[in-house]
Structure formats: C-alpha cells, structure tokens
LUMBALO-530413 format. One record per residue: residue in three letters; residue number from 1; x, y, z of N, C-alpha, C in turn. Coordinates in Angstrom, 1 decimal, padded with zeros to 4 digits. Example, Ala and Ser with C-alpha at 12.3 -4.5 7.8 and 13.67 -1.06 7.14 Angstrom:
! residues 2
PT, ALA, 1, 013.2, -005.7, 007.8, 012.3, -004.5, 007.8, 013.2, -003.3, 007.8
PT, SER, 2, 012.8, -002.2, 007.1, 013.7, -001.1, 007.1, 012.9, 000.0, 007.9
//
This chain:
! residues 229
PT, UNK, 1, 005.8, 042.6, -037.4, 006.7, 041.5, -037.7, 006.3, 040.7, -038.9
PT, UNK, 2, 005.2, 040.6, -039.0, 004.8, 040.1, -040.2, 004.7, 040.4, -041.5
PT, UNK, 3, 004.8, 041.9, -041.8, 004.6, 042.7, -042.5, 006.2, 042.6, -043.1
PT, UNK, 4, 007.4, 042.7, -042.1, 008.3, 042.2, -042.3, 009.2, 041.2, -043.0
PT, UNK, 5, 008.1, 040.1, -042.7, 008.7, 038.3, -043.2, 007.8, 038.9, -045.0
PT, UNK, 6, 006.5, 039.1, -044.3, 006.0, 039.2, -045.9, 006.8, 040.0, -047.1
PT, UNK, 7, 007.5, 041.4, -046.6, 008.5, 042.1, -047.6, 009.7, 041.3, -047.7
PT, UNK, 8, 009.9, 040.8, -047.2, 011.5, 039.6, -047.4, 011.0, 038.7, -048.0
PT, UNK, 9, 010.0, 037.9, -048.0, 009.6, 036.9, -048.8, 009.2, 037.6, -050.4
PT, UNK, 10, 008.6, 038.8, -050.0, 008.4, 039.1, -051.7, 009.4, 039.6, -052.3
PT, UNK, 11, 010.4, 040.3, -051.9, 011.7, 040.3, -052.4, 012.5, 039.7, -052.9
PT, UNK, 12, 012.0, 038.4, -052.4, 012.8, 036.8, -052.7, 012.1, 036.6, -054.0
PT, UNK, 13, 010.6, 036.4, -053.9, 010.0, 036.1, -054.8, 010.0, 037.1, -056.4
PT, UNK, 14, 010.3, 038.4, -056.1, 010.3, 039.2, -057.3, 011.6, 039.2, -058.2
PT, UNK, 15, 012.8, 038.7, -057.1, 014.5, 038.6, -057.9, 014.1, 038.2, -058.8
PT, UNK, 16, 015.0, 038.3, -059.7, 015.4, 037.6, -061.0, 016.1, 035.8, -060.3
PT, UNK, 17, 016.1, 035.0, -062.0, 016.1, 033.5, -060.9, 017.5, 033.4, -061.0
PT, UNK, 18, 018.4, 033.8, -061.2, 019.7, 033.6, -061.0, 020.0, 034.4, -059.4
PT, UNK, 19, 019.2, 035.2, -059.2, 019.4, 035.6, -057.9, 018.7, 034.3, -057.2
PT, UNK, 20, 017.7, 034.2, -057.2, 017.2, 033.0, -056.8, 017.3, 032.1, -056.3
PT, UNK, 21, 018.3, 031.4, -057.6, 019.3, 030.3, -057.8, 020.5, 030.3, -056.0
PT, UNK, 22, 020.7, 032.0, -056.7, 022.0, 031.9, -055.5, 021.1, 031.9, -053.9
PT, UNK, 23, 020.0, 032.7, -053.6, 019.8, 032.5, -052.7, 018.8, 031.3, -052.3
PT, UNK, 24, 018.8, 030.1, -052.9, 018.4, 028.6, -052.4, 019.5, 028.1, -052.1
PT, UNK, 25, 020.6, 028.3, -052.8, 022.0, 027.8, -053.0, 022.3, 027.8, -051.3
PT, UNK, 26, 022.5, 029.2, -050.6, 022.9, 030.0, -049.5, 021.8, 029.2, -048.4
PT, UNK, 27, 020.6, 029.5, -048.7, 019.6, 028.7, -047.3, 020.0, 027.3, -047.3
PT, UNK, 28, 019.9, 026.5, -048.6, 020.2, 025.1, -048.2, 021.2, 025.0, -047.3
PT, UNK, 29, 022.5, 025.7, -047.7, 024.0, 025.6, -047.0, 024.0, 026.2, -045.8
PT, UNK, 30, 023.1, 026.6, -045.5, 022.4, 027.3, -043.9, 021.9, 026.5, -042.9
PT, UNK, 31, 020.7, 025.7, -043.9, 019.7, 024.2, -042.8, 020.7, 023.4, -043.1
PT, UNK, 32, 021.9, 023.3, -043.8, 022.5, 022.2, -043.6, 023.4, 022.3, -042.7
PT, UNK, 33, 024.1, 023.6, -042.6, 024.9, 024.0, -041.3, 024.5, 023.9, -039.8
PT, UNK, 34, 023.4, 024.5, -039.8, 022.4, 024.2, -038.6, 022.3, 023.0, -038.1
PT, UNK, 35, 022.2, 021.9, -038.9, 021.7, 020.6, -038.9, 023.4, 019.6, -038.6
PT, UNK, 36, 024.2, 020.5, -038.9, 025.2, 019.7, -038.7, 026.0, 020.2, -036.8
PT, UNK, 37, 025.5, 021.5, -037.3, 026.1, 022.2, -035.6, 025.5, 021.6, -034.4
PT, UNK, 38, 024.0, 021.5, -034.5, 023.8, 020.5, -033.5, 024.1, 018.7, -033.4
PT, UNK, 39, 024.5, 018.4, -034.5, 025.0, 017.0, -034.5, 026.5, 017.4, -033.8
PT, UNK, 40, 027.2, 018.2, -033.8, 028.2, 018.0, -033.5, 028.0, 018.8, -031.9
PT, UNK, 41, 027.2, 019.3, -031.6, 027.1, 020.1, -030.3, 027.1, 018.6, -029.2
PT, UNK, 42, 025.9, 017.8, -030.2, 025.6, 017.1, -029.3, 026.8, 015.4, -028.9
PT, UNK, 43, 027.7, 015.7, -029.8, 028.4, 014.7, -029.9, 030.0, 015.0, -029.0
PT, UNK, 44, 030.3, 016.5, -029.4, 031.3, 016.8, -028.5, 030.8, 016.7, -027.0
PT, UNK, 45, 029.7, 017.1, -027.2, 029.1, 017.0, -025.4, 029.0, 015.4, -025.5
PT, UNK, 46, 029.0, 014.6, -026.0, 028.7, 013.1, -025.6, 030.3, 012.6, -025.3
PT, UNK, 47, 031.1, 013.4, -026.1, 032.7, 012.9, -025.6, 033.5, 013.3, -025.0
PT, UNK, 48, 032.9, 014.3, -024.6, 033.3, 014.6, -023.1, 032.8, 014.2, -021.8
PT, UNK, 49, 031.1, 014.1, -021.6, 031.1, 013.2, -021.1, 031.5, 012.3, -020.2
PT, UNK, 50, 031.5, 011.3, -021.8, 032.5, 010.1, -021.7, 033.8, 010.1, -021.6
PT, UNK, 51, 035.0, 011.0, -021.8, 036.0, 011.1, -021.4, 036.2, 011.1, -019.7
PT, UNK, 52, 035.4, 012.1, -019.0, 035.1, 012.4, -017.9, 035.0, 011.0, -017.0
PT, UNK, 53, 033.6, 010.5, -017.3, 033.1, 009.3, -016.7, 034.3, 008.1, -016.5
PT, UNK, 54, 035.2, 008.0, -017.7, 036.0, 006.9, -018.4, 037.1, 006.9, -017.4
PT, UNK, 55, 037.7, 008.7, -017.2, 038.8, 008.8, -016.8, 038.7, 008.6, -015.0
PT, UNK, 56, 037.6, 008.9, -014.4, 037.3, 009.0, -013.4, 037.1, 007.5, -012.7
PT, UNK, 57, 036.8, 006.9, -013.7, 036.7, 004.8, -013.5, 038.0, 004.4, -013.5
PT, UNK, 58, 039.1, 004.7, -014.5, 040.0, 004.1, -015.1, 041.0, 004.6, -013.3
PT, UNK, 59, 041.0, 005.6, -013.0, 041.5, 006.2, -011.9, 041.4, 006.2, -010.6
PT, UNK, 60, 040.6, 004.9, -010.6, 039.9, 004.6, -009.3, 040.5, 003.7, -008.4
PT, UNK, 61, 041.3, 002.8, -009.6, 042.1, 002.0, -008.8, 041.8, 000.3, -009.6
PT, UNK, 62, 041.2, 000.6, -010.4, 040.4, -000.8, -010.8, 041.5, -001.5, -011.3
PT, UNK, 63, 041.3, -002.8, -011.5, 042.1, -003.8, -012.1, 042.0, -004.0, -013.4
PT, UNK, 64, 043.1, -003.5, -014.4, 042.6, -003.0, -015.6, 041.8, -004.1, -016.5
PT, UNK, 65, 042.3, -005.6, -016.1, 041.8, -007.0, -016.8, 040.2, -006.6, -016.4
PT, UNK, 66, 039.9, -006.0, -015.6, 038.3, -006.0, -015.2, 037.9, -005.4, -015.9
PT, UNK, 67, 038.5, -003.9, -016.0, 037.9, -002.9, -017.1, 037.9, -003.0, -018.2
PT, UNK, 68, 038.9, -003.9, -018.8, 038.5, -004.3, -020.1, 037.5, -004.8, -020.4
PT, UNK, 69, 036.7, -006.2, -019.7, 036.5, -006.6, -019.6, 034.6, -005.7, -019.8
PT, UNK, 70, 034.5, -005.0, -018.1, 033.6, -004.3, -018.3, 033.3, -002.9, -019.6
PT, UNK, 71, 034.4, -002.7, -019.9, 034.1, -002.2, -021.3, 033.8, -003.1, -022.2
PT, UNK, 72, 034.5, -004.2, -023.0, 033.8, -005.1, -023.6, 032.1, -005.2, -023.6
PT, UNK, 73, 031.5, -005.3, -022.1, 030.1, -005.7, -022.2, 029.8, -004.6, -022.3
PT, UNK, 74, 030.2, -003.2, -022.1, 029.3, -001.5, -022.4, 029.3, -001.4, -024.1
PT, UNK, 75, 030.6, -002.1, -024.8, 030.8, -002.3, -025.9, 029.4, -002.9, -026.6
PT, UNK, 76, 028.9, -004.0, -025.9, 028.2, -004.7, -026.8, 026.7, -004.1, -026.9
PT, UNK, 77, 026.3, -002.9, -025.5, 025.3, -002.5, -025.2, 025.0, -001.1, -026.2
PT, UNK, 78, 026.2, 000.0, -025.7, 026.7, 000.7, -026.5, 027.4, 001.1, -027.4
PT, UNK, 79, 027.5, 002.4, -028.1, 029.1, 003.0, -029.0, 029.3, 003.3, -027.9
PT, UNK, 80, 030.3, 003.2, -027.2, 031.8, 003.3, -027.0, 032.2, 004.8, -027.7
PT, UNK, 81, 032.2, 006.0, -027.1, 033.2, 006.8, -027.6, 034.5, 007.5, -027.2
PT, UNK, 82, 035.2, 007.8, -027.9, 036.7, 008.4, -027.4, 037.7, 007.8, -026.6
PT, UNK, 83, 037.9, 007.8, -025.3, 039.0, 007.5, -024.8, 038.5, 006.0, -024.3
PT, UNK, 84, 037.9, 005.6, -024.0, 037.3, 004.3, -024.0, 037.9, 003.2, -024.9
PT, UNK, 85, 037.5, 003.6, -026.0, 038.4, 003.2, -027.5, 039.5, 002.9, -027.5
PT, UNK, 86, 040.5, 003.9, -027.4, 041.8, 004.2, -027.0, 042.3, 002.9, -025.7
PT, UNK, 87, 041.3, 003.1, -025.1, 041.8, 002.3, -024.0, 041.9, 000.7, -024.6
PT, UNK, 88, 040.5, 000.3, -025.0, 040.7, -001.0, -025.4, 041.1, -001.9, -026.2
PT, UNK, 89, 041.4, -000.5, -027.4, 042.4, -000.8, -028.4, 043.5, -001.4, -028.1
PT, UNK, 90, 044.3, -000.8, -026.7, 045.7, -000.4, -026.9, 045.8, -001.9, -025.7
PT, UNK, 91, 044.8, -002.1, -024.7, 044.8, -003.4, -023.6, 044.5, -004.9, -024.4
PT, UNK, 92, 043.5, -004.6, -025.5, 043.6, -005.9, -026.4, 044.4, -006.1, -027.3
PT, UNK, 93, 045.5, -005.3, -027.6, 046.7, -005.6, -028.4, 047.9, -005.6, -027.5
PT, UNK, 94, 047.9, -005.4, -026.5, 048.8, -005.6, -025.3, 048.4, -007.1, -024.5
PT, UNK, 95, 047.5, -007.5, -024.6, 047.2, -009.1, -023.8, 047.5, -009.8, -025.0
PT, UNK, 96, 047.0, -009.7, -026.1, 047.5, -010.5, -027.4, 048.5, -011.1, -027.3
PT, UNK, 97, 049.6, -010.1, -027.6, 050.9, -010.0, -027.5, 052.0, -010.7, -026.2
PT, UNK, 98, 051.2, -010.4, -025.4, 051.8, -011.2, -023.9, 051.5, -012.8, -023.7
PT, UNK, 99, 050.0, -012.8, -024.4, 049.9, -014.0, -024.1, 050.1, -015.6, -025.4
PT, UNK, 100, 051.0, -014.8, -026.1, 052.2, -015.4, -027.1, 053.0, -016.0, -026.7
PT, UNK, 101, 053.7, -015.2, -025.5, 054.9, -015.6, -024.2, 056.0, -015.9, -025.2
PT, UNK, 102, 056.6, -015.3, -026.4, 057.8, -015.9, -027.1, 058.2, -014.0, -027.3
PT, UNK, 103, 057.2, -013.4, -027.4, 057.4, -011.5, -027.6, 058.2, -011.2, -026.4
PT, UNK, 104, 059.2, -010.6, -027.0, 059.6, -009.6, -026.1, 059.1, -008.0, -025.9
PT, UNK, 105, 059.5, -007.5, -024.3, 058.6, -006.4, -023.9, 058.4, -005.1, -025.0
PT, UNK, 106, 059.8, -005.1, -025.4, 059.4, -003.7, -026.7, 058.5, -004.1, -027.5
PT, UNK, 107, 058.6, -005.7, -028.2, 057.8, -005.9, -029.2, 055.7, -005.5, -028.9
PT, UNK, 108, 055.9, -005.9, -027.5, 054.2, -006.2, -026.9, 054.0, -004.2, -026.7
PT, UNK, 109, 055.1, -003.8, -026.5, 054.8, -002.0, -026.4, 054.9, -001.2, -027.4
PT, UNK, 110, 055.2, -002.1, -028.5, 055.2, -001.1, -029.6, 053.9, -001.6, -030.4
PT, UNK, 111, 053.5, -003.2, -030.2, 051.9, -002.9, -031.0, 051.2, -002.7, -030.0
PT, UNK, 112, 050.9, -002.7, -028.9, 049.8, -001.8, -028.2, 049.8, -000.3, -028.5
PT, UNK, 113, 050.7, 000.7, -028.9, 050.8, 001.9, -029.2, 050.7, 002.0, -030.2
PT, UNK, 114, 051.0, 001.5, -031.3, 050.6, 001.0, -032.3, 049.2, 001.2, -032.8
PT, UNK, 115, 048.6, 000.1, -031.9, 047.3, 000.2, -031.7, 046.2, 001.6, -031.5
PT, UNK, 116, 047.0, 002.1, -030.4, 046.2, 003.5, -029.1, 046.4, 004.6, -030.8
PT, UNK, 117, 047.3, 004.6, -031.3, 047.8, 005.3, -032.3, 046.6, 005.3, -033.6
PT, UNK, 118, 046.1, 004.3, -033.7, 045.2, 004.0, -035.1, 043.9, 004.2, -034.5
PT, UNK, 119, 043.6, 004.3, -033.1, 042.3, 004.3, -032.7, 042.3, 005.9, -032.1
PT, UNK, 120, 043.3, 006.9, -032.1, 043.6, 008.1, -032.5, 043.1, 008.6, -033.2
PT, UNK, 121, 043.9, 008.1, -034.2, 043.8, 008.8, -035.7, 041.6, 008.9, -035.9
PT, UNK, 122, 041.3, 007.9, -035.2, 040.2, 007.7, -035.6, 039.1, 008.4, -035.2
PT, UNK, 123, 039.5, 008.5, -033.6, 038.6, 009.7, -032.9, 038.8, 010.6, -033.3
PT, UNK, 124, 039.8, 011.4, -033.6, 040.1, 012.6, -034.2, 039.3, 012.6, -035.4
PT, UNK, 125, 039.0, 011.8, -036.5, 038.3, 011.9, -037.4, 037.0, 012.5, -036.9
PT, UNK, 126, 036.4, 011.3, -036.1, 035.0, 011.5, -035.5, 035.0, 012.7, -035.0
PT, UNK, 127, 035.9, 013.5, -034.4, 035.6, 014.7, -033.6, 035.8, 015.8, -034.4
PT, UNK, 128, 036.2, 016.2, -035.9, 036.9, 016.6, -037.0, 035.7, 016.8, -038.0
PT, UNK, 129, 034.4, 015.6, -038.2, 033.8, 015.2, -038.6, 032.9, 016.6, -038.9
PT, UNK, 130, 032.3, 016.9, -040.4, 032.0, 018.4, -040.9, 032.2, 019.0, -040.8
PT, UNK, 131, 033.5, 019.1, -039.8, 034.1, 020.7, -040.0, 034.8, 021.6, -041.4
PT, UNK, 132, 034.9, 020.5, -042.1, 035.6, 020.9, -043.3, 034.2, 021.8, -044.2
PT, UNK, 133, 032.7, 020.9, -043.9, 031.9, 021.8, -044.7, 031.7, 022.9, -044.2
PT, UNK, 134, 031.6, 023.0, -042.5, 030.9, 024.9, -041.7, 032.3, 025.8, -042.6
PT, UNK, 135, 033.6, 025.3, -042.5, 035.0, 026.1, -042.7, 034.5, 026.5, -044.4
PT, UNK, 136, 033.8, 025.6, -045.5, 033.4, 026.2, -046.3, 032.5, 027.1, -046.4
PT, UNK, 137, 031.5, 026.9, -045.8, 030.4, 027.6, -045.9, 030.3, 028.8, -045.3
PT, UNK, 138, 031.7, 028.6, -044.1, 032.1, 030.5, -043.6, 032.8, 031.3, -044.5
PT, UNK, 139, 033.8, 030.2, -045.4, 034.3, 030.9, -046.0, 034.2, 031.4, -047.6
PT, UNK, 140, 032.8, 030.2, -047.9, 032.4, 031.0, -049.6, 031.0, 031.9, -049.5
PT, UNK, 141, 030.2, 031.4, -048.6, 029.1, 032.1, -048.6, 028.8, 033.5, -048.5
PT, UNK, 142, 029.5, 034.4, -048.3, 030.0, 035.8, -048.2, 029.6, 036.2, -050.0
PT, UNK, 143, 030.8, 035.3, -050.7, 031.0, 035.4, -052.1, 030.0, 035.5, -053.1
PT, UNK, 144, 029.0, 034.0, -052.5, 028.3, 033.4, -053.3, 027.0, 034.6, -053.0
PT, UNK, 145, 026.7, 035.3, -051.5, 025.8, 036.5, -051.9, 026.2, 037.8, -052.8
PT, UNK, 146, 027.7, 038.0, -052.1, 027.9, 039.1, -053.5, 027.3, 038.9, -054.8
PT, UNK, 147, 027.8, 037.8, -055.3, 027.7, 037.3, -056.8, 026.3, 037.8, -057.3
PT, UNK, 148, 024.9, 037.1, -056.2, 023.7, 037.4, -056.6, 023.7, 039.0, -056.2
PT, UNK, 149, 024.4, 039.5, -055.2, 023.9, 040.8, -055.3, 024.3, 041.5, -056.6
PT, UNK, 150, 025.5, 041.6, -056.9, 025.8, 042.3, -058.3, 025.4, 041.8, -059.3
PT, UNK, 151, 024.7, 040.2, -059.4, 023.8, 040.3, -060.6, 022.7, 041.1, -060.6
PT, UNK, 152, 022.5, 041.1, -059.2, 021.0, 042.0, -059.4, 021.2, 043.5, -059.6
PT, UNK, 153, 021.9, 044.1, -058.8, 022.0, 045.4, -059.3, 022.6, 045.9, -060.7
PT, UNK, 154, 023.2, 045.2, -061.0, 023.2, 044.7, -063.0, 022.3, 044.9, -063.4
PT, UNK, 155, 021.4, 044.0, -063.3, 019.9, 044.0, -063.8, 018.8, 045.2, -063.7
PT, UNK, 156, 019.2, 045.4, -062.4, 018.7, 047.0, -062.1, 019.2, 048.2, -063.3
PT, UNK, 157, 020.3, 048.4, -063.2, 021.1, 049.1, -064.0, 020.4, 049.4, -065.4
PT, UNK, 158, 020.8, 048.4, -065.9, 020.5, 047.8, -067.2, 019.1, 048.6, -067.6
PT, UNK, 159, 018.1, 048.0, -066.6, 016.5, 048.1, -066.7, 016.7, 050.1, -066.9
PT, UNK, 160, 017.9, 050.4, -065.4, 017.8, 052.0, -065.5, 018.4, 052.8, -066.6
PT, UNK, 161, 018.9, 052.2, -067.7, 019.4, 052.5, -068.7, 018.6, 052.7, -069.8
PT, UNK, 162, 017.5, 051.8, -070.0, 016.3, 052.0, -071.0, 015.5, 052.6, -070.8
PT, UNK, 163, 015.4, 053.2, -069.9, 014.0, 054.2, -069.1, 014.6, 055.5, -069.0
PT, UNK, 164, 014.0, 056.4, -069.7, 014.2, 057.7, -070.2, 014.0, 058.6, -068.7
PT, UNK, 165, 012.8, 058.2, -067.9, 012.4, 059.1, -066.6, 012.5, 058.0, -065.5
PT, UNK, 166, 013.8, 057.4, -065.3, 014.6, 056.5, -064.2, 014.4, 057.3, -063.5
PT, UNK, 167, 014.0, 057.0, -061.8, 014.5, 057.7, -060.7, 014.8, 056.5, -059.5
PT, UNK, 168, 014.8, 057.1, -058.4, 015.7, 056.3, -057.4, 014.5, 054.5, -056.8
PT, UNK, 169, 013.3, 055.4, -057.3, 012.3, 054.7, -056.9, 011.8, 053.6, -057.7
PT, UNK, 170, 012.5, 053.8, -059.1, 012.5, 052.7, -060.2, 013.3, 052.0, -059.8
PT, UNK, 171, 014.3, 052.2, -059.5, 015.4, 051.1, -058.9, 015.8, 050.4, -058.0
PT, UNK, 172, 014.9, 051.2, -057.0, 014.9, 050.8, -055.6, 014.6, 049.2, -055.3
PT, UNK, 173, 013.4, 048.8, -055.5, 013.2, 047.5, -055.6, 013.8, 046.1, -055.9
PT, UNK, 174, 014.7, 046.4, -057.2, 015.7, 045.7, -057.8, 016.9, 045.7, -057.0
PT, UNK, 175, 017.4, 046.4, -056.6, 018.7, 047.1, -055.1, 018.1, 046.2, -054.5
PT, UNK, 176, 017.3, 046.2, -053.5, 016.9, 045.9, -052.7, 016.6, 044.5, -052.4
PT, UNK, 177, 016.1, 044.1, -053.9, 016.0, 042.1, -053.8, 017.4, 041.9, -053.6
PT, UNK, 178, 018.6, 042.4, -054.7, 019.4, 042.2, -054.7, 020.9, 041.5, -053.4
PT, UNK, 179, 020.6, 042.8, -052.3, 021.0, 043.0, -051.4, 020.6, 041.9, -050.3
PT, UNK, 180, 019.6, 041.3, -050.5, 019.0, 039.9, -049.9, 020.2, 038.9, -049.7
PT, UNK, 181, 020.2, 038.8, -051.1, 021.5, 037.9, -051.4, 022.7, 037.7, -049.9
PT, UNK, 182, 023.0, 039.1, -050.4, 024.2, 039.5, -049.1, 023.7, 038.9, -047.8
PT, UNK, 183, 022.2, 039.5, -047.7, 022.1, 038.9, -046.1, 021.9, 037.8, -046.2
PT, UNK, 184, 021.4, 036.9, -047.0, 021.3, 035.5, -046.8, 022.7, 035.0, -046.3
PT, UNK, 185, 023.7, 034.9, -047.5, 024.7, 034.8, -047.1, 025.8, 035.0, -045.9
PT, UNK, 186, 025.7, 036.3, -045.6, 025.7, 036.2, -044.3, 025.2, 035.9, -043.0
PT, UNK, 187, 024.1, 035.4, -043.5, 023.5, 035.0, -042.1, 023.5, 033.3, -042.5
PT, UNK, 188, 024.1, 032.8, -043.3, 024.7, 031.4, -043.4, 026.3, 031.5, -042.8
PT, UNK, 189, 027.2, 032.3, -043.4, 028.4, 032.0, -043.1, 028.7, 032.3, -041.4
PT, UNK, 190, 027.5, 033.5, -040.9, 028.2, 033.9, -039.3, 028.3, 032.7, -038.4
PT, UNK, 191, 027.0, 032.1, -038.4, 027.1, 031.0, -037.3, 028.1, 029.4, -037.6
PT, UNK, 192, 028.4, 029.4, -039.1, 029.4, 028.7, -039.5, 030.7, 028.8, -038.8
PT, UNK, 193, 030.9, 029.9, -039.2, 032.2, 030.4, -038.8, 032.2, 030.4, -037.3
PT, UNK, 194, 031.5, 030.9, -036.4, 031.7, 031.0, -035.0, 031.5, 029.1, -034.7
PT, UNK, 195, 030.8, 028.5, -035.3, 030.9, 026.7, -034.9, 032.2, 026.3, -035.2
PT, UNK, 196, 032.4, 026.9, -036.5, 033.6, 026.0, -036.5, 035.0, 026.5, -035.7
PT, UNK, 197, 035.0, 027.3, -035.7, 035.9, 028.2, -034.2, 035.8, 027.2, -032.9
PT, UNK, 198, 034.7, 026.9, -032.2, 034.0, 026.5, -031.1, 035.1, 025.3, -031.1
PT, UNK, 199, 033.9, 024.5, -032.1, 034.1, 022.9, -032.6, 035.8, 022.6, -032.5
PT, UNK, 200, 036.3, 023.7, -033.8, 037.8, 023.0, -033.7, 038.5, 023.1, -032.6
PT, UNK, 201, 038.3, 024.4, -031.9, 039.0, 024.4, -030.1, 039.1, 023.3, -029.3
PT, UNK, 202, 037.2, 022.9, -029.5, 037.0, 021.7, -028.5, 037.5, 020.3, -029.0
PT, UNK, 203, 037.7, 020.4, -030.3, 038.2, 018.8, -031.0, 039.0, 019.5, -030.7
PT, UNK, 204, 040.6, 019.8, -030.1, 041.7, 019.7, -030.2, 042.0, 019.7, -028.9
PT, UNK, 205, 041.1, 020.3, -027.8, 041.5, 020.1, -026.5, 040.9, 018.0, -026.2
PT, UNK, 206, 039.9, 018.0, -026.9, 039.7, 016.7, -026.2, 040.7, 015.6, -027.1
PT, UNK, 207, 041.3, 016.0, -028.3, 042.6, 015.6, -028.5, 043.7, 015.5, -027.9
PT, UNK, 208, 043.9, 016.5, -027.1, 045.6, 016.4, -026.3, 044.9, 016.0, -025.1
PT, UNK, 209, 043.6, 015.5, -024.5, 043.8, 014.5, -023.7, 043.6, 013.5, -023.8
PT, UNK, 210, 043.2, 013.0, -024.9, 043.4, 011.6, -025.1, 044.5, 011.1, -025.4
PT, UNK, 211, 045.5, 012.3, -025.8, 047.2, 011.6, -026.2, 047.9, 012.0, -024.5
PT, UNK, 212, 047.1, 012.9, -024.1, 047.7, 012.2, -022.8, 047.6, 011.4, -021.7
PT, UNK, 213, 046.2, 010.8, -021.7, 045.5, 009.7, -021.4, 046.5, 008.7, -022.2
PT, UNK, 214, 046.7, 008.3, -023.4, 047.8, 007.2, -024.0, 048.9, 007.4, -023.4
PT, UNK, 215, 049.7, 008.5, -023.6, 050.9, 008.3, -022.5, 050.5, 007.7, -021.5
PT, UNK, 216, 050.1, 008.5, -020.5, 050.0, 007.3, -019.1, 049.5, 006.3, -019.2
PT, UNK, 217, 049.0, 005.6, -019.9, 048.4, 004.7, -020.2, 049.9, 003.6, -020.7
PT, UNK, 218, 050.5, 004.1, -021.9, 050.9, 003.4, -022.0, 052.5, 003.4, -020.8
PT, UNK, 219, 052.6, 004.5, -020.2, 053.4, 004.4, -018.9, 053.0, 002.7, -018.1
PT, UNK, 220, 051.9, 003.1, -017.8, 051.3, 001.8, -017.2, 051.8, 000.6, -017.4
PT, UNK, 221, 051.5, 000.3, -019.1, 051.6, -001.0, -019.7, 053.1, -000.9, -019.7
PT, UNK, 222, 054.0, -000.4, -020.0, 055.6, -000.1, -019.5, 055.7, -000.6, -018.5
PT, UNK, 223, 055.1, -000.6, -017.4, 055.8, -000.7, -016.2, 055.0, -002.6, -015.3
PT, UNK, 224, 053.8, -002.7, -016.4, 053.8, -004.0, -016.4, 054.1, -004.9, -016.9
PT, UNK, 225, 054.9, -004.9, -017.9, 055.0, -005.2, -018.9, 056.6, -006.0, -018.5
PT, UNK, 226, 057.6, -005.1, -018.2, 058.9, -004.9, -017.4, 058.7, -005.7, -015.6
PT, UNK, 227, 058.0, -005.6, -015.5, 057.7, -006.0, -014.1, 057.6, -007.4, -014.2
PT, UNK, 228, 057.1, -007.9, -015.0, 056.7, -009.3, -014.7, 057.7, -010.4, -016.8
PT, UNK, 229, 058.4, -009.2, -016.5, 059.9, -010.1, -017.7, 060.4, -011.3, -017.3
//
C-alpha cells in the first residue's frame, strides 16, 4: 500500500507543472467539496430534526400565543432553523396586524403570508446553500483532468518525436503522470455529483413541507382571524 501512495505521489511529482497546476486545481476543489458535504450533511440533518421536533410541538394542541412566545426565548438561546422561522415570521406579523384593530381580516392574511413567504425564500436559500459549487465541480472537473491529461501526453509525444530509439517504455511514464490528472478529477467530481443529487432531493422535500406546514398554518390564522371579526 505504500509502495502505492509513493508511485502516485511521484507521478505527481515528475508531471510537468501545467499538469500540476491542473492537478492542485482538482484536489483543492476536492477538500473543498468534502468540507462543504459535511457542512451540509450536518445541517440538513439539523433541519430536519428541527422540523420534526417543531411539528410535533406545534400539533400538540398548544396555544399558539404560548408558542410564540416559547420560541422567542429558544430564539434568544438558539438559531432557530426552518419551520420554526416560518412559524414566527408569519404569528408576529399576524398579531402586529390585529393588534392595530382598524385592519381588516384579508389585510392581517395577506402580511402574515407575506411574511411565511420571505422567510421561505430564505430557508430555501439556507438549504440550497453550496450546491451551486458541488453542481460545478461535478460538472467541470472531468474537463479540467482531461485538459492536464492531454497536455501531458502532448508532452510525451513531442519528447517521442525527438528520440530516434522511442519505445513504449520511454513513454510510459509521461502517459502515466498524465492520466493522474483524469483520476484526480474524477475522484473530485464523483462524490460531488452523488452530494449534490442527495442534497438537492433533500432540500426540496424539506421544502414542500414547509410550504405545507404554511398552508395549514396559514388555514389556522384564517380561521382565527374570521372567527373573532
């Protein structure tokens, strides 16, 4: 196994520096994918979670003035993520509103949704959050080792063009840094691509429950809203 890392490392080391170039290019965009996949592993697991916990409170029967309330103080302790948000967004622009007492009911239901609407937009950011770089880095990294590979077997070429008694074994070496390239990059863009697959599934399912968490939600504020005109 060692003998292994050591021929890969000297391979690395013997390229030419435009190969080089490409394959630091490729590792950086690797530990930085890495580094982002577990931020986000650990964040979709944190909002879900929290959706779970939130929805399971909110459905318990509580009095929602309470739970505002008690989220406020979780607020001050903690972030607050996801549907939480949504909630307190949409109940403190809904008590605002009512407790004006000159608004009428559409007016008090359309800025509380209003509201649930902007604090949407928002989580969805948060949950959205680096996907745009894994979706790059699945989708150029492929390229960017070709690139170094055909420089290098170029360079090979070349070299086998000036040498009168070239054989397979003159060139071998040069091939072979070359072809590095390829695997680096591949072994950057696979697990990119399979995160950002994951990731976007899971940001979109924990999207359509938080828009349907707001509907009922704002069913709710509908129906109190009207109840006490």
């Amino acid at each position: 196994m060692n003998s292994e890392s050591l021929s890969i490392l000297h391979l690395i080391a013997g390229a030419s520096l435009p190969v080089q170039m490409v394959m630091g290019i490729l590792i950086l965009a690797s530990i930085t994918s890495w580094v982002m996949i577990f931020q986000r592993v650990i964040y979709h697991r944190k909002a879900s979670l929290a959706l779970k916990a939130f929805e399971s409170h909110f459905w318990s029967g509580i009095d929602l003035t309470q739970l505002y309330r008690q989220s406020n103080a979780d607020a001050n302790r903690n972030s607050i993520e996801g549907v939480e948000k949504i909630f307190r967004a949409g109940f403190k622009e809904f008590s605002r509103l009512r407790q004006q007492g000159s608004t009428d009911p559409d007016a008090i239901m359309e800025g509380a949704q209003r509201s649930m609407r902007v604090a949407l937009t928002r989580e969805e950011e948060k949950l959205e959050n680096h996907l745009p770089f894994l979706a790059s880095v699945a989708s150029v990294s492929p390229y960017i080792g070709l690139f170094g590979t055909v420089w290098g077997i170029m360079n090979s070429f070349r070299g086998l063009a000036n040498d009168h008694q070239a054989t397979l074994a003159t060139v071998a070496p040069g091939i072979s840094e070359a072809l590095v390239a390829t695997a680096i990059g591949l072994f950057a863009a696979i697990p990119a691509v399979l995160a950002y697959n994951r990731f976007s599934a899971n940001a979109d399912r924990l999207m359509t429950r938080y828009q349907t968490f707001s509907e009922e939600f704002s069913s709710i504020l509908h129906r109190q809203v009207h109840s006490n005109k």
